[in-house]
MARVEX-738954 format. One line per field, with one value per residue (C-alpha): z, y, x; residue in three letters. Coordinates in pm, 1 decimal. Layout:
N
pz	(Z:...)
py	(Y:...)
px	(X:...)
type	(ala:...)
//
This chain:
312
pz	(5295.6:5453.8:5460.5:5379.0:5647.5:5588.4:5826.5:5913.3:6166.2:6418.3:6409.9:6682.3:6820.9:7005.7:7403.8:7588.5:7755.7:7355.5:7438.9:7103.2:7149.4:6878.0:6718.5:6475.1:6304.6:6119.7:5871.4:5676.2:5249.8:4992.1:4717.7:4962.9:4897.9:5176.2:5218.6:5218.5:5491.3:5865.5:6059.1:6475.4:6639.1:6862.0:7107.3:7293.1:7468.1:7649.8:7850.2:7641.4:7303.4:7000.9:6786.2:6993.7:6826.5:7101.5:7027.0:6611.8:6657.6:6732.2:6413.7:6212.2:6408.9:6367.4:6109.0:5844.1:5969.3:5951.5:6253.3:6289.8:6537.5:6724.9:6908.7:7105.1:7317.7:7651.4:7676.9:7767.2:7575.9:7300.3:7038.4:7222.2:7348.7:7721.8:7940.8:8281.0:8285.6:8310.9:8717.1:8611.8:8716.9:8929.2:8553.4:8625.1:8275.8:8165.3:8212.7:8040.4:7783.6:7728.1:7689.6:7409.1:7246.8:7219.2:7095.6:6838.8:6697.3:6696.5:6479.9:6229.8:5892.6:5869.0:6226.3:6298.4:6670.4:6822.7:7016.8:7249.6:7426.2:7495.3:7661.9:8000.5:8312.3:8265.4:7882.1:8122.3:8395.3:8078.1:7987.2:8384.3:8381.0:8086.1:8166.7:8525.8:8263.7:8075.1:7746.1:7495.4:7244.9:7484.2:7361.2:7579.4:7745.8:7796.3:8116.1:8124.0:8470.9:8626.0:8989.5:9082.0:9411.1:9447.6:9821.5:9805.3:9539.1:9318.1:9426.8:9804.0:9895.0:10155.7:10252.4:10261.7:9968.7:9680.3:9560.3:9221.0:9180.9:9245.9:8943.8:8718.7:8809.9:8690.6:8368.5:8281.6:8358.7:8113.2:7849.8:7979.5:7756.9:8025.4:7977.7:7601.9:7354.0:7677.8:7654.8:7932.7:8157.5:8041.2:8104.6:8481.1:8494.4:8368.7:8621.6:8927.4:8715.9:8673.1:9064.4:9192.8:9453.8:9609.0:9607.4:9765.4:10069.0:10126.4:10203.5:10302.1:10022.2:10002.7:9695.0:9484.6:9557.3:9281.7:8890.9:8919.5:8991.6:8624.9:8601.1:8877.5:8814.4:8847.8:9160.0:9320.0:9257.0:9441.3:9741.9:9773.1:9702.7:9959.3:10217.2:10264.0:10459.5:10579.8:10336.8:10315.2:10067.2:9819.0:9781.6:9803.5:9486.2:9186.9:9004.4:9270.1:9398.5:9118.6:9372.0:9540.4:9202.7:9104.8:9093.8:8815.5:8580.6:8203.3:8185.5:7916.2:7836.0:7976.2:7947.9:8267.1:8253.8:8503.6:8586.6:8908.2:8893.8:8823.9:9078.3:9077.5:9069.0:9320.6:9206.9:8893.6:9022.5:9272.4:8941.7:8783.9:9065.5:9120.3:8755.8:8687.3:9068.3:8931.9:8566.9:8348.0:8042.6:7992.5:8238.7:8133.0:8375.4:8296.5:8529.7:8384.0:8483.4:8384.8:8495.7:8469.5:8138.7:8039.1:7855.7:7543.9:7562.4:7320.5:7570.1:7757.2:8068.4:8471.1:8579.3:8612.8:8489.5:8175.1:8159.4:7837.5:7462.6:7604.1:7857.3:7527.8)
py	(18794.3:18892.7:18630.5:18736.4:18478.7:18232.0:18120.6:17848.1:17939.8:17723.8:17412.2:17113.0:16992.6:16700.1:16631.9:16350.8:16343.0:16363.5:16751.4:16975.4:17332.2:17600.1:17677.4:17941.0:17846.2:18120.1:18023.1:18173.0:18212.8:18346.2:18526.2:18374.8:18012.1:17827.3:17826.1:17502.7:17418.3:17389.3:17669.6:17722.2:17790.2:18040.8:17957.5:18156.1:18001.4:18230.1:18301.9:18587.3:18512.8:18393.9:18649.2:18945.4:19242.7:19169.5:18815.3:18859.7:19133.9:18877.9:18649.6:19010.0:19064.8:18743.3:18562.3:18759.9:18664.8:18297.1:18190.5:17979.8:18154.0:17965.4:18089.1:17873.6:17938.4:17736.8:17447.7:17560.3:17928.5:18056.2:17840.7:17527.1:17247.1:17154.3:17213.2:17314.5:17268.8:17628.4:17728.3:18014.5:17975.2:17666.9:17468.9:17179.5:17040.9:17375.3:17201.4:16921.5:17081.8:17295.7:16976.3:16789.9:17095.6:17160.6:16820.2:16826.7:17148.1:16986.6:16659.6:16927.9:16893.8:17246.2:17258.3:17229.2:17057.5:17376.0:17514.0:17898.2:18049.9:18383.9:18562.9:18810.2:18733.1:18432.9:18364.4:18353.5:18158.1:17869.4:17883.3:17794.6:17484.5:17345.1:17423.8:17194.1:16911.2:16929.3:16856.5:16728.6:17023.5:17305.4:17553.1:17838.8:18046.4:18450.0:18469.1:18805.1:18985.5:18632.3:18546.1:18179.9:18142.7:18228.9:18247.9:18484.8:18690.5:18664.4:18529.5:18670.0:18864.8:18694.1:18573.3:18887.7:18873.5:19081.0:19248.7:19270.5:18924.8:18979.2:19197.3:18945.2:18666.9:18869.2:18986.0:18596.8:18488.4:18759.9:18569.5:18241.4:17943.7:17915.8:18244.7:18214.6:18338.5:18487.1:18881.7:18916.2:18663.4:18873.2:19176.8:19062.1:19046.4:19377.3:19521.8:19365.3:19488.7:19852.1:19830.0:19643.2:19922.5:19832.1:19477.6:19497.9:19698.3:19415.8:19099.3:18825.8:18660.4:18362.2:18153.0:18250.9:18607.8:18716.9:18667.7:18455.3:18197.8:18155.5:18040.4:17782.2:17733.5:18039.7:18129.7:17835.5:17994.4:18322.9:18144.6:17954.9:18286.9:18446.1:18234.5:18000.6:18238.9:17988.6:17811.5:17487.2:17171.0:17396.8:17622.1:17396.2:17197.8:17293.7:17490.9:17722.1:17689.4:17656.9:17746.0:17381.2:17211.5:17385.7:17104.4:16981.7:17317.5:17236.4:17321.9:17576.8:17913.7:18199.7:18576.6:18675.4:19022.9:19286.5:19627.7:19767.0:19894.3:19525.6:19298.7:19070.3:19209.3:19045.4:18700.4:18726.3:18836.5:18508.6:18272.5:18444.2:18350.4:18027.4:17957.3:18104.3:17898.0:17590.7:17588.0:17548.0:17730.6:18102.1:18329.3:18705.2:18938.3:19314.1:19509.7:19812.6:20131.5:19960.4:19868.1:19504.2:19376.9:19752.1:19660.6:19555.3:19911.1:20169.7:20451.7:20618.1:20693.6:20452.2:20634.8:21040.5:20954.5:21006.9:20772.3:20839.4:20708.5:20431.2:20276.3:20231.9)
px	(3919.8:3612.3:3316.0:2980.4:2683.2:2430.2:2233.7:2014.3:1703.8:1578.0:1822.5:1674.3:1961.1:1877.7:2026.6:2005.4:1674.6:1499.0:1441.1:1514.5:1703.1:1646.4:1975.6:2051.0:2371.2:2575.5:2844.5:3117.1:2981.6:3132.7:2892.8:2633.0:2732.0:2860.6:3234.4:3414.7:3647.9:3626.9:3590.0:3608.8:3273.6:3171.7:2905.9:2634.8:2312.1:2054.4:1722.5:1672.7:1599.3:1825.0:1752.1:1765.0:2020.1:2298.7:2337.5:2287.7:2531.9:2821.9:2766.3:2785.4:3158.0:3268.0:3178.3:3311.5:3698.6:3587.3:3417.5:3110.4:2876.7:2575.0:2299.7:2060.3:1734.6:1760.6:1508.2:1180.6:1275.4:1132.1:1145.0:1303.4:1131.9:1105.0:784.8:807.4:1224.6:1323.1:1360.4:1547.8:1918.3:1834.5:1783.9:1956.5:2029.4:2198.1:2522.9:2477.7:2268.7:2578.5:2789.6:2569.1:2520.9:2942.0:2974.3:2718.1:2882.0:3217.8:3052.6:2944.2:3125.1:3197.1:3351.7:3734.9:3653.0:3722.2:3408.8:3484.7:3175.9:3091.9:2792.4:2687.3:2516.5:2247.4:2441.5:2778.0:2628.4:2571.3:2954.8:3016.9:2759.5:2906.0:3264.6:3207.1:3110.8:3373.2:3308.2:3626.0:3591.2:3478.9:3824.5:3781.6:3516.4:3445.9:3184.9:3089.7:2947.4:2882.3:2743.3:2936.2:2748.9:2393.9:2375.2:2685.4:2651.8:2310.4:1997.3:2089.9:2432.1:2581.0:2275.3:2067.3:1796.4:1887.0:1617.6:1687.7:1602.6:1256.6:1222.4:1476.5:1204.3:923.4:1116.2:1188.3:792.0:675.9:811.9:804.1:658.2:370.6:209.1:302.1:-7.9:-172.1:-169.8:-408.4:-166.3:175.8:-13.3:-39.9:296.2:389.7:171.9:304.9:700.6:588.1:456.0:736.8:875.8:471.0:540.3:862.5:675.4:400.8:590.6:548.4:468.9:209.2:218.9:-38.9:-37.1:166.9:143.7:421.1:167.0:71.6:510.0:503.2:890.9:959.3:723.5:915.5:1216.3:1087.0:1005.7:1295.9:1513.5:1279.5:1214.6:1538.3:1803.4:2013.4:2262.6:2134.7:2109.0:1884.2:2175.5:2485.2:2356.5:2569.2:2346.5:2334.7:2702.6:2973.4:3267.8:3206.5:3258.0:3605.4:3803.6:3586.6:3585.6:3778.1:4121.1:4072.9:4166.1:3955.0:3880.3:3654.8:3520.7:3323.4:3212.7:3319.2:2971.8:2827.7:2685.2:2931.1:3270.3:3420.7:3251.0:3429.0:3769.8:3726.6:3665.6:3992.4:4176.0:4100.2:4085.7:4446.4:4534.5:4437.1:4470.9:4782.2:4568.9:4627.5:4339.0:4270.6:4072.9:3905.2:3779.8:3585.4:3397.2:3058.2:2743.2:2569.5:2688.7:2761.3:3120.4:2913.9:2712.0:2734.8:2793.0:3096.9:2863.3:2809.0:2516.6:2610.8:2985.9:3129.7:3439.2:3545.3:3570.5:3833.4:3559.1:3377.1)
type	(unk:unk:unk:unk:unk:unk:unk:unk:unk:unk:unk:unk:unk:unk:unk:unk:unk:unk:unk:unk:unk:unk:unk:unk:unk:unk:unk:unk:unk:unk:unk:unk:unk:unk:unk:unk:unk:unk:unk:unk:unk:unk:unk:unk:unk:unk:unk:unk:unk:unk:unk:unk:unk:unk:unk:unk:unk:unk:unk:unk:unk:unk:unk:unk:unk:unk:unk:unk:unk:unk:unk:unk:unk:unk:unk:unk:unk:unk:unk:unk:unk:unk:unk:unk:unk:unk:unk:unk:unk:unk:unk:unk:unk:unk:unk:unk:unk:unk:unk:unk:unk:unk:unk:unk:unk:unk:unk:unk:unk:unk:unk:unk:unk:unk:unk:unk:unk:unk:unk:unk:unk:unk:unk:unk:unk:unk:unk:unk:unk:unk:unk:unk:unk:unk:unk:unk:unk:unk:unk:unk:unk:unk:unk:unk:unk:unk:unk:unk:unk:unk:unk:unk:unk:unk:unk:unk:unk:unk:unk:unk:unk:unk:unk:unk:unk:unk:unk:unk:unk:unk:unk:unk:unk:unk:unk:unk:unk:unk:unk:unk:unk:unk:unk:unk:unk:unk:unk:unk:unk:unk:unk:unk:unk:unk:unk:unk:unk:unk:unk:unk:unk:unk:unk:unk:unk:unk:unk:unk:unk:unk:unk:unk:unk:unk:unk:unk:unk:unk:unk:unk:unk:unk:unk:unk:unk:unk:unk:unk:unk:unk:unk:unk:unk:unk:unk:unk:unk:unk:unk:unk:unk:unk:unk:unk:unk:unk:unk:unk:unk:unk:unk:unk:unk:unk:unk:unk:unk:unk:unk:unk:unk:unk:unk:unk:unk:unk:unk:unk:unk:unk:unk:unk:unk:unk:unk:unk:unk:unk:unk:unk:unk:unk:unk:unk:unk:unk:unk:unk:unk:unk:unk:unk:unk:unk:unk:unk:unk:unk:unk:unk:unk:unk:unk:unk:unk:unk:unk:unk:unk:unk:unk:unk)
//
């Protein structure tokens, strides 16, 4: 039987600081009536906006063989509430955000207590936080082309910058609640993206100097990336270092998967391994010919390479 979806936009779920997260809630309906009994959930929470094709694409996959599928903007996101809280990956509620928000779909009458996650890069880098908190109906997790040490392997490689990040931190300010309803402010930022090989040539940076300073968060977060080369107390704090806080990852099942192409290859292999090392739960790794996030694309090409229909 395949279900047909309703869904209901823009659910507050409440954490424990009082802050609100907008959650879009997708359940099983037959003839477009709600369909009695309790279904398992599937659970996805990003940077990047709720409602964006990739994420609405897995409630139109799953929901239809009988899962539950929720989608939620991170506090201080779109439509969530939280001012000033989002320091891109440095967030330091995303864990425990994570937690209330498992446990709040588990109290749900229409949920069977059993809560799985799924999602790439930042939307993977959520499962991890909330996987080190542990919470009782967390079922199993799918982190997708995630960096598990920032120092290592995401904000600097090894402890050489990584200049991609200075281009993620100006794609997350353009939409950032800060600049929100301010075209001529978002327009700033777009100018220093679409110059960014310039700005990349004129270090060092002074705060202030870039349109960052209109996300203060997020400028703080540049600086820190930029300036701090040594591994220090800023980047052994969990939300920077998951591989110091193993021993306290859930003892769940888990599907970790990578391009050899990605960023973070060998991040993820290292997770795998110390997952499937310490864990009596079943551990899956795949390794593809893909780029960042690319196992969820639509094409059979990495760059100039055609890999063929089965990389698909």
């Amino acid at each position: 039987m395949a279900y047909s979806i309703v869904l209901a936009k823009d659910v507050m779920i409440p954490v424990r600081d009082g802050i609100r997260l907008a959650t879009d809630v997708y359940r099983p309906a037959v003839d477009d009536a709600l369909a009695d009994g309790r279904f398992p959930t599937i659970l996805l929470r990003t940077p990047y906006d709720k409602t964006d094709k990739r994420y609405t694409e897995i409630a139109d996959t799953f929901v239809p063989h009988g899962y539950a599928v929720v989608l939620q903007d991170l506090r201080d996101r779109y439509r969530s509430e939280g001012t000033r809280d989002y320091t891109h990956t440095v967030t330091p509620q995303q864990g425990t955000d994570g937690y209330d928000t498992v446990e709040w779909v588990a109290a749900q009458p229409w949920s069977n207590g059993k809560v799985g996650t799924c999602g790439s890069s930042y939307a993977a880098i959520t499962q991890v936080r909330m996987a080190l908190e542990r919470p009782p109906h967390l079922s199993a997790i799918w982190p997708d082309a995630v960096p598990t040490n920032s120092f290592q392997n995401q904000a600097r490689e090894g402890g050489a910058m990584q200049l991609h990040m200075f281009w993620a931190l100006f794609i997350h300010a353009q939409d950032s609640q800060d600049i929100a309803g301010r075209p001529d402010l978002q327009d700033e930022v777009w100018d220093d993206l679409r110059r960014m090989r310039e700005l990349l040539d004129s270090t060092p940076y002074r705060r202030g100097q870039l349109s960052l300073r209109h996300t203060p968060e997020l400028e703080d977060a540049l600086i820190a990336y930029y300036t701090q080369g040594t591994y220090d107390e800023f980047w052994a704090q969990e939300s920077n270092d998951f591989t110091a806080h193993w021993d306290r990852h859930a003892d769940i099942p888990g599907t970790f998967t990578t391009g050899w192409f990605d960023a973070f290859p060998h991040a993820d292999s290292e997770y795998f391994a110390e997952m499937k090392r310490r864990n009596a739960s079943p551990q899956r790794l795949v390794i593809g010919p893909w780029s960042h996030v690319g196992m969820r694309g639509d094409s059979s090409f990495c760059r100039d390479v055609d890999f063929g229909p089965e990389s698909v």
